[in-house]
N, C-alpha and C positions, 0 to 999 in steps of 0.2 A: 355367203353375203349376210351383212349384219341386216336387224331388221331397219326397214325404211321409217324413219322421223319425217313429220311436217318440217317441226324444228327440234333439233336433240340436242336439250339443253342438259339433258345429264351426261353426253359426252365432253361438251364443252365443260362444267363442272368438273366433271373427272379428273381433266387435264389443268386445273389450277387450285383443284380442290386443297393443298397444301400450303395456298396461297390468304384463300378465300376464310379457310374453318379457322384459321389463327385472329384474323380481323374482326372475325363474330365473335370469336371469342371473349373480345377484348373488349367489346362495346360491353358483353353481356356482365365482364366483370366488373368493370366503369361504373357499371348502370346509366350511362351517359345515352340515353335512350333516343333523345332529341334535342333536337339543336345541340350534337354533342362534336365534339374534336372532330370525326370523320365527315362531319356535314361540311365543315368550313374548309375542309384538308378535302374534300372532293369539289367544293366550289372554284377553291383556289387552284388545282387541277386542269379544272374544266374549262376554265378562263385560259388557262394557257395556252392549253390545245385548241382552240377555235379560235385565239386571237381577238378574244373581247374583253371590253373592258368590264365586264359587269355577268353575273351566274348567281340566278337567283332560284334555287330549287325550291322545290312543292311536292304536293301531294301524288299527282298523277299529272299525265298530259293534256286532258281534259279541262283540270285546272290549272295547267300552265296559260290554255288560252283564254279560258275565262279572267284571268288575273290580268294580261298583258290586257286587252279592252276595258275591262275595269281599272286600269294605271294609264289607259287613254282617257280616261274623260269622256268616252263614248256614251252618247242619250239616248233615250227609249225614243224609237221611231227614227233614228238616224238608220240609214242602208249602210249594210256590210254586202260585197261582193266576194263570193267565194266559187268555189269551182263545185256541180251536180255529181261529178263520180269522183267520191271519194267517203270515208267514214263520216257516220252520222256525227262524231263529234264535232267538228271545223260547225256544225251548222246547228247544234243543239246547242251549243254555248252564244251564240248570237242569239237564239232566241230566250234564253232562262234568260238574257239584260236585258229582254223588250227591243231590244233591236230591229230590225227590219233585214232579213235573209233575204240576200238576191242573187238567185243561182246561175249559172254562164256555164256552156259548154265547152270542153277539152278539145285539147287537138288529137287528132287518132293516130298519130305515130308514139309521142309519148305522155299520153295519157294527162298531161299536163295544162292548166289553163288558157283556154283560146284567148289569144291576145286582141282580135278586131272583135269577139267578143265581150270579151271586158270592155271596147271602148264603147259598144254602143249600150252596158248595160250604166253606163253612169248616169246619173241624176241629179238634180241640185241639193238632194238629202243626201246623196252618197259621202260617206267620211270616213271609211276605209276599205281595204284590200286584203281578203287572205288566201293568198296563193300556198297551193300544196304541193309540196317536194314530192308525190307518187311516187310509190314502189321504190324509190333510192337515188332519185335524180331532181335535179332543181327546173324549177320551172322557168322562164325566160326573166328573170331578175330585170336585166337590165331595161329591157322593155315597161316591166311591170313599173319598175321607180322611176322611169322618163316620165310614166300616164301618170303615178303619183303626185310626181310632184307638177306638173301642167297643172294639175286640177285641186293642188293644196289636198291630199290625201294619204291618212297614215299605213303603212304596209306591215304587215302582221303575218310572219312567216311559219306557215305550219310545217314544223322540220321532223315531225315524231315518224319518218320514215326514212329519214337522209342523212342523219348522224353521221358525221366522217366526210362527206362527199365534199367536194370542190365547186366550187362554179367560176367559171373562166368568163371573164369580160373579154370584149372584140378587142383590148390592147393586149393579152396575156394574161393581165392580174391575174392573181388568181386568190380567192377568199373561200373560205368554210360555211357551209349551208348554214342559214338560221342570224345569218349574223349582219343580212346585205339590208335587210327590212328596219323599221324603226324598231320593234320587237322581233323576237321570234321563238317559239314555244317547241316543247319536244318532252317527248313520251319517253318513260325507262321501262315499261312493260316488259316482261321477262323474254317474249320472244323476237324485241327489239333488236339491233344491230349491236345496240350497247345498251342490257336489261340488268334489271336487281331481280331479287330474288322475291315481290310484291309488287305493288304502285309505287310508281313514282314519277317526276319531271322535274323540269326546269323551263325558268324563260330568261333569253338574252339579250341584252342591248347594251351598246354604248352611249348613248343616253342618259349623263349623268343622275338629273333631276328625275327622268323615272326611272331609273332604277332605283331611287329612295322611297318614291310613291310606292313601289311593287313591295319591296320589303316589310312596308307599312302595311301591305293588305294580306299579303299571305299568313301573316301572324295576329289577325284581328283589329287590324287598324293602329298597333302598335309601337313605338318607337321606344317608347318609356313605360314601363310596366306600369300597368293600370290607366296609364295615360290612352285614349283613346281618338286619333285625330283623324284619323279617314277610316269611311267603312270597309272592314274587312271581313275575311273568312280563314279559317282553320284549315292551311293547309302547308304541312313543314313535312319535309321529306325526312322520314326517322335515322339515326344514327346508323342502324343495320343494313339499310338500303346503300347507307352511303358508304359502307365501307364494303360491301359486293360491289360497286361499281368503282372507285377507286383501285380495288382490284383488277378489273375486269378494263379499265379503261388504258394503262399500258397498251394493252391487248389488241385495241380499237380498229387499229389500222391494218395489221394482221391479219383478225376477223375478216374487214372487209376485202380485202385481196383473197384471201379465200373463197369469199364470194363472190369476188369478180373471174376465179378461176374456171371455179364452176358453172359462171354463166358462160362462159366461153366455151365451155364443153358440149352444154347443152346447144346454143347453139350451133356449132359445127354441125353436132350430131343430125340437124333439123335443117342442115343446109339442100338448096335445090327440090323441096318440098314445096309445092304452091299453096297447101291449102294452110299451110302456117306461117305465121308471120312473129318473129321472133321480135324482142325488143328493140327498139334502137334510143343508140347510146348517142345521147348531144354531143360533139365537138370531139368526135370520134370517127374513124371510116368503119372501124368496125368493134366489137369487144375484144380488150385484148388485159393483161394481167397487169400493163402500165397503166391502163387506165381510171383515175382518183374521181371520174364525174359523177358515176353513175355506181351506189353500194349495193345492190339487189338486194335490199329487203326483202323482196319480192322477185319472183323470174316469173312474168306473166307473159303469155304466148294469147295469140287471138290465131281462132282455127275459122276457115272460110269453108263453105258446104261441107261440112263435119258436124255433125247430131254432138252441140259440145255435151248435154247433158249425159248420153248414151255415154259419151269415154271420160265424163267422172265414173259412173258407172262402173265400166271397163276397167280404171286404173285400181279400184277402190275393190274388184273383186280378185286384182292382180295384187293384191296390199300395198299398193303406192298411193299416200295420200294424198289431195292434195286441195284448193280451195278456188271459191270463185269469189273474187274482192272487184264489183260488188256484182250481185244480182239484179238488187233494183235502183234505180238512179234516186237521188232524195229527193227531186220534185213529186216522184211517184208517191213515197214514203208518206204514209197516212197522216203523220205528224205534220208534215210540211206544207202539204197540200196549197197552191194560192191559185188564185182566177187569173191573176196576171200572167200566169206563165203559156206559152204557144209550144206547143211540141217540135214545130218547126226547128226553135232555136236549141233541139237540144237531139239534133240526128247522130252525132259522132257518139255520143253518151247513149243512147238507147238502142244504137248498135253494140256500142263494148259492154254492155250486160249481158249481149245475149252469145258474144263469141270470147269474151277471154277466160285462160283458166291458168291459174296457178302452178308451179309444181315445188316440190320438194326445196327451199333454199334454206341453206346454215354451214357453219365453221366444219362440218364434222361429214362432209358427204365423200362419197370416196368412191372412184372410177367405178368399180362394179355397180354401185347402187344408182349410178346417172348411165351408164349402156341400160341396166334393164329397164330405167324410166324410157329412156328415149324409143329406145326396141318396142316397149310394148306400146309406146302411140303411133311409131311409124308402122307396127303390121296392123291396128285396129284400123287407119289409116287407109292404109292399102287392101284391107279387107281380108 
């Protein structure tokens, strides 16, 4: 058995690496560094594949979302509602605008934002919504843009987990994450669904007029060299990023059926177990290898009267990695800290700290290495 990866980005490499090392090459002979041929040759791409009319890359995912709020018109002291278990980003770029973070607890089947939560966190400062696509699946869209729009509110979709995924409306539709919101941002981080070989992102919208605005801020307020008409920031996603992912994004859907494979395994494997509770897939009966909702980013299990910490432990001295996303909820988070918050409102979320864990997900996992994860938490398990 090969060795176990968190994520094993040098097998994946391996297998397009004839595809990949011609593309760098090409930039590096160019010298086309930035903003060159493969930046506008992976926007125009990327726009395909999601079925938007607008793909405006950047720096990193960080600064996808910081740019989509800053291309709102969003003011210091205006409320953003976003969801407590998730990456400190979603809620560190609301506060570098002076914003106002107002954090709302998930649902605990798919870790995704409570919908009668959200209603009662709105306020008369509230002016927008960022919902996070968790671990590889969307969050209740249609719900979230019904409250949006009742309440004249912009929805800012944090999709740096869900690249690829579908989300199905109650008539069939069926649309690509990231694209349902006024904006929607996403991470190319390397161990992403869909990663470059550095930083990088993008934000999408069909939204004419801002997507013009966005353009203007990712490149310092620019339109016209030297010309300077809205404030911006330094962040262009380099020509060598863009041509690993242009590569790599054929690939896309692939990757994730791979990953929807493998979550299918592991479940099985973990079926009729009480003390685990395996993922569930929205508008699904169960995980199966047709299904486009839900890309596993992430395969996150929650363990009930199991010592989670003792079988990180366990796996960790079995050499199977694997990760707890997150530890501590970001109300907790020293950064965040406010007086307004009640602990009441946020029982789901300080439960899944203390019981979910991670394991092993990527393009390159292979039967033997998912029986001896499974194996060695069902016998720690069973004692």
């Amino acid at each position: 058995m090969k060795k176990i990866q968190m994520v094993d980005l040098k097998g994946q490499y391996n297998d397009i690496k004839d595809v990949i090392n011609p593309t760098i090459q090409e930039v590096i002979e160019t010298t086309a560094f930035v903003n060159g041929p493969q930046v506008h040759k992976f926007q125009s791409n990327l726009e395909q594949y999601l079925g938007v009319k607008h793909v405006i890359p950047c720096a990193n995912g960080t600064d996808a979302l910081q740019i989509a709020m800053m291309g709102l018109g969003l003011k210091p002291g205006d409320e953003v509602i976003t969801v407590d278990f998730t990456f400190a980003a979603t809620v560190e770029v609301i506060a570098l605008l002076q914003l106002t973070p107002v954090l709302v607890d998930v649902n605990e089947d798919d870790f995704n934002i409570n919908i009668e939560a959200l209603k009662k966190a709105i306020t008369p400062k509230t002016k927008a919504i960022v919902p996070v696509h968790l671990f590889g699946q969307c969050a209740n869209m249609e719900a979230v843009m019904e409250i949006a729009e009742a309440n004249n509110l912009f929805v800012i979709e944090d999709n740096a987990q869900a690249i690829g995924a579908n989300y199905t409306y109650k008539n069939g539709e069926k649309v690509k994450a990231g694209t349902i919101g006024n904006v929607g941002a996403t991470s190319f981080f390397p161990s992403k669904n869909l990663g470059c070989y550095g930083d990088g992102g993008a934000i999408f919208t069909n939204d004419d007029a801002l997507a013009h605005t966005i353009r203007g801020i990712v490149n310092h307020g620019m339109y016209e060299r030297y010309h300077h008409d809205v404030v911006g920031v330094n962040s262009r996603l380099d020509s060598i990023q863009a041509a690993v992912l242009n590569a790599k994004l054929p690939h896309l859907d692939t990757y994730n059926k791979s990953r929807q494979a493998a979550a299918t395994k592991y479940t099985k494997a973990f079926e009729g177990i009480s003390s685990i509770t395996t993922p569930k897939v929205n508008n699904c009966n169960e995980i199966c290898d047709t299904c486009d909702c839900h890309v596993f980013h992430q395969y996150t299990l929650r363990v009930k009267g199991v010592d989670r910490d003792a079988l990180v432990k366990h796996l960790q001295a079995h050499d199977i990695p694997c990760g707890v996303y997150y530890p501590i909820p970001l109300h907790l988070q020293k950064a965040y800290l406010d007086s307004r918050y009640n602990e009441a409102d946020f029982a789901v979320t300080n439960q899944l700290v203390k019981d979910v864990i991670s394991l092993p997900m990527h393009t390159e996992l292979e039967d033997d290495q998912i029986e001896h994860i499974t194996s060695t938490i069902i016998k720690f398990i069973h004692g």
